[in-house]
Backbone as CSV, one residue per row, in Angstrom:
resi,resn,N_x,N_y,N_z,CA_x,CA_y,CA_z,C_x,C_y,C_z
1,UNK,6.666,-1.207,18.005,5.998,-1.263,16.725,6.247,-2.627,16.102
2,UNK,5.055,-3.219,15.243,5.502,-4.566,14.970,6.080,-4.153,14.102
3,UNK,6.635,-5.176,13.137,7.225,-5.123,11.585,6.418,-5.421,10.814
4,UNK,6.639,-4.859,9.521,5.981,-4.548,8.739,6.159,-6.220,7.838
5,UNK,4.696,-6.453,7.232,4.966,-7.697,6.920,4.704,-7.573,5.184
6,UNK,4.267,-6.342,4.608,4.811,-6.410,3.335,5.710,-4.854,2.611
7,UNK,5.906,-4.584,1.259,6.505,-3.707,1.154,5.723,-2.818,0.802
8,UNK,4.816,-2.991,1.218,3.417,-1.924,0.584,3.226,-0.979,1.677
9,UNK,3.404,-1.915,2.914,3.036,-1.084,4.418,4.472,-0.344,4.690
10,UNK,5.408,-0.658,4.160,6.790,-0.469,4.724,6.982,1.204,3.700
11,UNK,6.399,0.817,2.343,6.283,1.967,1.497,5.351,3.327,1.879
12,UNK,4.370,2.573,2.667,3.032,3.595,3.187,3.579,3.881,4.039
13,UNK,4.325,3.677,5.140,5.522,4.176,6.389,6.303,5.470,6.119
14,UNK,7.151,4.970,5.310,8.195,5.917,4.516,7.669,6.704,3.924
15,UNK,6.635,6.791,2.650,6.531,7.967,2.258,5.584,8.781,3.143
16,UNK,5.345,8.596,4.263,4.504,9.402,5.443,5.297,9.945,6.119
17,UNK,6.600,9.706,6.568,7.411,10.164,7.046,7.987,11.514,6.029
18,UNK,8.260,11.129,5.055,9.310,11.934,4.194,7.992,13.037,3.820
19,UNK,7.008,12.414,3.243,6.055,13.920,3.325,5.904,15.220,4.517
20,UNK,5.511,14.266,5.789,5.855,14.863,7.058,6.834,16.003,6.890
21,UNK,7.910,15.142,6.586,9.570,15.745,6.939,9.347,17.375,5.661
22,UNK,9.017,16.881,4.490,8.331,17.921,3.844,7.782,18.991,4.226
23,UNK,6.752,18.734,4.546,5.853,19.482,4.981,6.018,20.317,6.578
24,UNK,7.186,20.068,7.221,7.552,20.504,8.318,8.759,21.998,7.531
25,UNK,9.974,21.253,7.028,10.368,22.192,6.107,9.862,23.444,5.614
26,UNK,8.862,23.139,4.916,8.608,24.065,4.361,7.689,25.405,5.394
27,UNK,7.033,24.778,6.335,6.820,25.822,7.196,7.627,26.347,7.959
28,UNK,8.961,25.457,8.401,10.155,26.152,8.911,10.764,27.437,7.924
29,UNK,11.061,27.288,6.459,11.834,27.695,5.607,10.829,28.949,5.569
30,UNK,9.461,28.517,5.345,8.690,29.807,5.131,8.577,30.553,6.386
31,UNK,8.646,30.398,7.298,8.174,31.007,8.436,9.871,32.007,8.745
32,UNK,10.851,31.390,8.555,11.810,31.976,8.995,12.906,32.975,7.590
33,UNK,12.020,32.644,6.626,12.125,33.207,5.354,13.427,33.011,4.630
34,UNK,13.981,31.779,5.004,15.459,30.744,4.517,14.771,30.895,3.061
35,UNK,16.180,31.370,2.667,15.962,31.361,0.854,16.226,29.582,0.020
36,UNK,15.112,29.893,-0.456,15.351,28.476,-1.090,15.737,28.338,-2.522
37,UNK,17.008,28.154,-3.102,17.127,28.445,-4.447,16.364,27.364,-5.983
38,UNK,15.745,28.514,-6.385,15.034,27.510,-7.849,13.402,27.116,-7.260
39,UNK,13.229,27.289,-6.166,11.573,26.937,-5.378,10.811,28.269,-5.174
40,UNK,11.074,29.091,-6.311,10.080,29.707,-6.550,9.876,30.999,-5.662
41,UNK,11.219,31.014,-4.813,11.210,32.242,-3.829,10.709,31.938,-2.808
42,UNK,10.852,30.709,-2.218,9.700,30.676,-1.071,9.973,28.998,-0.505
43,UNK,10.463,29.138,0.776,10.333,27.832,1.495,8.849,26.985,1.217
44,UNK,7.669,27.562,0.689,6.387,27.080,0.998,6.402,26.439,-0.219
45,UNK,7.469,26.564,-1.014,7.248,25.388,-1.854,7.337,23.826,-1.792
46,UNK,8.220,23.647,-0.792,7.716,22.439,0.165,7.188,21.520,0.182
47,UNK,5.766,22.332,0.939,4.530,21.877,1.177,3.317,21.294,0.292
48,UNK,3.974,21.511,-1.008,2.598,21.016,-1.669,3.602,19.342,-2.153
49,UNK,4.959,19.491,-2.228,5.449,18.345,-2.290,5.660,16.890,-1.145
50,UNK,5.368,17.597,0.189,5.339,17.153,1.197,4.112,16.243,1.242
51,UNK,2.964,17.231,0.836,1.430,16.881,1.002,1.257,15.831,-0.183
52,UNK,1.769,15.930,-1.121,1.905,14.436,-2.017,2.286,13.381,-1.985
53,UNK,3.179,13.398,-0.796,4.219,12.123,-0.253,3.244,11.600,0.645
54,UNK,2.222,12.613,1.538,1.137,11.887,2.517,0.202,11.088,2.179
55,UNK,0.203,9.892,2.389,-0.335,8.690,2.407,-2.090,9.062,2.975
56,UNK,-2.901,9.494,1.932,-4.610,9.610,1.878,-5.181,8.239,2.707
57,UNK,-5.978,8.605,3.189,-6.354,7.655,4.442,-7.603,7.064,3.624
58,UNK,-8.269,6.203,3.584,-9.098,5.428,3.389,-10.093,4.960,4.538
59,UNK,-11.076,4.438,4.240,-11.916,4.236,5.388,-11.771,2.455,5.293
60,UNK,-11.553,2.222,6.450,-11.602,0.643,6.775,-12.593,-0.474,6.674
61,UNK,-12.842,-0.876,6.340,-13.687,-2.182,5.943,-13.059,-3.427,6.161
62,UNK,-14.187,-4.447,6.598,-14.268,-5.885,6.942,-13.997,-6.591,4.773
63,UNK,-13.409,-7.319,4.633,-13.632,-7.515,3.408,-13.597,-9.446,3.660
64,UNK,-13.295,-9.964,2.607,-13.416,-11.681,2.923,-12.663,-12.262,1.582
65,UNK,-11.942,-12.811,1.557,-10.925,-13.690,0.637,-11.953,-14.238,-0.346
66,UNK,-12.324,-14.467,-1.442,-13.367,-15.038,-2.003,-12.544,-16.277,-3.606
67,UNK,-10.943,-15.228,-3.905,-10.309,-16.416,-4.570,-8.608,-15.797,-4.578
68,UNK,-8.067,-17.212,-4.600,-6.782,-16.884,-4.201,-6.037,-17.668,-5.691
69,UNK,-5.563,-16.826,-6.464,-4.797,-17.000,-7.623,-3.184,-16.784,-7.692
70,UNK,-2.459,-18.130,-8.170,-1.134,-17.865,-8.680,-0.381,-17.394,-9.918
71,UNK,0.199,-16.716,-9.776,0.370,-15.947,-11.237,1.366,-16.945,-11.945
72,UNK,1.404,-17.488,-12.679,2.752,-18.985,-12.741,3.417,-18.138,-13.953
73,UNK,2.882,-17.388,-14.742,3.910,-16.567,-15.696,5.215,-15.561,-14.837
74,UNK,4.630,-15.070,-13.533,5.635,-14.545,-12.996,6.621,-14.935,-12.484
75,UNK,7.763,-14.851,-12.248,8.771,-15.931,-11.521,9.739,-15.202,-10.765
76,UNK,10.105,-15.575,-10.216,10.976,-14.336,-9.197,12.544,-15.743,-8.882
77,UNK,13.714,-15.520,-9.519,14.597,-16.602,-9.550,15.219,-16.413,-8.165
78,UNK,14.935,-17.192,-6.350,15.575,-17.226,-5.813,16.949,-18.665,-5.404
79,UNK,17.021,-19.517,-6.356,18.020,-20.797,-6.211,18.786,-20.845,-6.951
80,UNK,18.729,-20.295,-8.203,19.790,-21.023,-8.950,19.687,-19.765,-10.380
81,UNK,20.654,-20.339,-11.245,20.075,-19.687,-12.960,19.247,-20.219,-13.309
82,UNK,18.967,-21.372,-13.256,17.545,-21.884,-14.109,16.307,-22.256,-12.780
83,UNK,15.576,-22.015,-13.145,14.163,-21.961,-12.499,13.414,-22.502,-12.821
84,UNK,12.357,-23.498,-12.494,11.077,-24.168,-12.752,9.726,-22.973,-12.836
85,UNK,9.147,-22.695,-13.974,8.017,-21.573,-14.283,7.206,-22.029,-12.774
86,UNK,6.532,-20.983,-12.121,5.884,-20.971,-10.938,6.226,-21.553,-9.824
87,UNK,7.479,-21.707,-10.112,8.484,-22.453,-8.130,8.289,-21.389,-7.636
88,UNK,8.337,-20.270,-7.971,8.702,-18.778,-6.917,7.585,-18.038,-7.940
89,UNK,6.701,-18.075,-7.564,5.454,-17.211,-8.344,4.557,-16.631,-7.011
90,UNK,4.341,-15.449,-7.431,3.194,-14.585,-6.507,1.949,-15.404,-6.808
91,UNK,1.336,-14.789,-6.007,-0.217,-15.174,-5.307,-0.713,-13.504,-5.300
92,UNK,-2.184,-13.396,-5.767,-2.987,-12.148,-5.586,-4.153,-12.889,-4.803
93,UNK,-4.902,-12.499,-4.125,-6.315,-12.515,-3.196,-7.160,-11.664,-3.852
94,UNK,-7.872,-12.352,-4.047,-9.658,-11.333,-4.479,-10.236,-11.082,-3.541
95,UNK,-10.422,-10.151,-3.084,-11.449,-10.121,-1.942,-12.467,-9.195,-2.397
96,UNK,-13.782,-9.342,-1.454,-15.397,-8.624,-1.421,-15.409,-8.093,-0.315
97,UNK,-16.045,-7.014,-0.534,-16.672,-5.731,0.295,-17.366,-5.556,0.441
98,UNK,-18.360,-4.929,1.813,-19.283,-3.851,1.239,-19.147,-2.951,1.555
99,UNK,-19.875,-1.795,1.132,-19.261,-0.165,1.240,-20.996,0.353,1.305
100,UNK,-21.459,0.943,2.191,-22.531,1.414,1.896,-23.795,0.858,0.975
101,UNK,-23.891,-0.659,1.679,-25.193,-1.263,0.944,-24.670,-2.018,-0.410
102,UNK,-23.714,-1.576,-1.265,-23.096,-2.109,-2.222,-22.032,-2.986,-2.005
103,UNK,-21.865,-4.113,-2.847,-20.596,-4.915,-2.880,-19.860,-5.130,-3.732
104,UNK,-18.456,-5.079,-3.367,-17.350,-4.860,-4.463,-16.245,-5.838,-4.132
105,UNK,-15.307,-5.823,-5.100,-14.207,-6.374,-5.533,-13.196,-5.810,-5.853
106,UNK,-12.082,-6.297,-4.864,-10.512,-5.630,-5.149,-9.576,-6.870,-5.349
107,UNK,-8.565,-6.601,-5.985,-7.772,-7.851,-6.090,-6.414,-7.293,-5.020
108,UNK,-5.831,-7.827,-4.198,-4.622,-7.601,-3.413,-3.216,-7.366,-4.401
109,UNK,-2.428,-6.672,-3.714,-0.642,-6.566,-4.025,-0.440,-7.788,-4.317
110,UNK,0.631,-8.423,-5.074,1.469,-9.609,-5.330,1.846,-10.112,-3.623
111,UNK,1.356,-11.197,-3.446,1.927,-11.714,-2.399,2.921,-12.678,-2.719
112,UNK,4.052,-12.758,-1.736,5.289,-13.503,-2.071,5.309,-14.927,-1.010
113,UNK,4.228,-14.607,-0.354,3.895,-16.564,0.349,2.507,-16.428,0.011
114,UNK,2.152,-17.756,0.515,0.481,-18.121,0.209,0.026,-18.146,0.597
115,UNK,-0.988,-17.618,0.446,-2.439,-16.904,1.757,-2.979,-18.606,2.392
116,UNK,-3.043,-17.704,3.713,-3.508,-19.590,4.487,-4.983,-19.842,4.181
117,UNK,-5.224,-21.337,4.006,-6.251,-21.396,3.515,-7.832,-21.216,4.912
118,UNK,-8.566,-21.388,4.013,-9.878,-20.778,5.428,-10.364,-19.636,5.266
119,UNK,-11.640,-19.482,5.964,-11.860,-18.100,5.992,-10.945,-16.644,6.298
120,UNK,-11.089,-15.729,5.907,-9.818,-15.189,6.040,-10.888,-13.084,6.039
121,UNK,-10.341,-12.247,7.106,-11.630,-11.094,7.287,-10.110,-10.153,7.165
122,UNK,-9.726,-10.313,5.515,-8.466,-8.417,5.693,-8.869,-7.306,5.694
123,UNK,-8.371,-6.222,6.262,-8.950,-5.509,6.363,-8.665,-4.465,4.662
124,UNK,-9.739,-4.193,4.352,-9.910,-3.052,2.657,-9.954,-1.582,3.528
125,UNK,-9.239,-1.186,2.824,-9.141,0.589,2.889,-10.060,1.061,1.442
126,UNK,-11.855,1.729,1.787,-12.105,2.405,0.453,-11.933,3.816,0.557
127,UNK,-12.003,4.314,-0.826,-12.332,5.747,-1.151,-13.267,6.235,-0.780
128,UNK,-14.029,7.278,0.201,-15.097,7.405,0.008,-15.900,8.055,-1.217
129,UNK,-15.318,8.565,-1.586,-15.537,9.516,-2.804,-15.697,8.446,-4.319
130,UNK,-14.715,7.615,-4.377,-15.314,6.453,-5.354,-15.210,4.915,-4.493
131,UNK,-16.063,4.525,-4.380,-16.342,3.022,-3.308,-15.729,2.090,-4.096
132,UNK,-15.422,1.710,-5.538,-15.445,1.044,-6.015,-13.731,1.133,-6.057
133,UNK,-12.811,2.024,-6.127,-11.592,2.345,-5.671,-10.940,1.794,-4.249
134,UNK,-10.656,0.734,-4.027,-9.980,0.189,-2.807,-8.293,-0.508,-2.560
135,UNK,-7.837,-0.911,-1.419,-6.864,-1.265,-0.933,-7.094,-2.392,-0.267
136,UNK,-6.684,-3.279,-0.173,-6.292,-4.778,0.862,-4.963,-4.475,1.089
137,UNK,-5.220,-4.039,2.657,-3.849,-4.441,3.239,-3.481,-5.701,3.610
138,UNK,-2.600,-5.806,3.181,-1.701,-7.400,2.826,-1.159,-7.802,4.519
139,UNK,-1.049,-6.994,4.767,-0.532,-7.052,6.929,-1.525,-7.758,7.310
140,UNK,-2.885,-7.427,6.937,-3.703,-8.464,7.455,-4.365,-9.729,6.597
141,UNK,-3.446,-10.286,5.872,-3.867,-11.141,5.477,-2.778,-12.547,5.589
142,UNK,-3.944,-13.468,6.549,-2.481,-14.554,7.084,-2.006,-15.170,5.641
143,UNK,-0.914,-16.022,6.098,0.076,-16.361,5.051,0.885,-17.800,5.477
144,UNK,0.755,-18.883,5.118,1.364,-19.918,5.280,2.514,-19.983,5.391
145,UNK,2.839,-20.276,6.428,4.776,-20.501,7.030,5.600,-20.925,6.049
């Protein structure tokens, strides 16, 4: 498995697992009728907490970098106590979509290096249910050394 190259994917990992792990529980607990105290009488309480931890899938899309902004109010102090405003500042990506004939706009997670410059194809996770609701995964979006 590669590594995960932001904490967004590393977060979408983990809480898929721990829902899983949830949601396994609770059909163990219910099935074998393990008393669970304060859950309502019932291992199957679980499962609806499990199923909240699962990471909703999105449908994949081609999207395209269209503007790449530094946030210089943000600052993140990695050298010293005093800091120069935007030495250590995130970067967000705008990117465009289309989704069914329509085109849209998502802005990316805080990135903590800087998107390489050039054309750039990340991949957007939409909603199908609202198109205009999306994700840029940040894994695919290169990043200057």
């Amino acid at each position: 498995m590669e590594p995960m190259k932001s904490v967004s994917g590393l977060c979408a990992l983990l809480f898929g697992l721990i829902g899983g792990a949830f949601v396994l529980m609770g059909a163990v607990f219910g099935l074998l009728k393990v008393p669970v105290r304060g859950a309502v009488h019932s291992g199957w309480a679980f499962v609806p907490l499990g199923l909240a931890c699962l990471r909703a899938a999105g449908i994949p899309v081609a999207g395209a970098v269209v503007q790449v902004r530094k946030y210089w109010w943000i600052n993140w102090n990695t050298d010293s106590f005093v800091n120069w405003p935007g030495k250590c500042s995130p970067w967000v990506a705008r990117c465009s979509y289309e989704y069914q004939g329509q085109t849209y706009q998502v802005n990316s997670c805080l990135l903590w290096r800087e998107p390489a410059p050039g054309e750039q194809r990340p991949v957007v996770y939409v909603d199908p249910n609202c198109p205009r609701l999306a994700f840029v995964d940040a894994d695919t979006l290169r990043c200057r050394a």
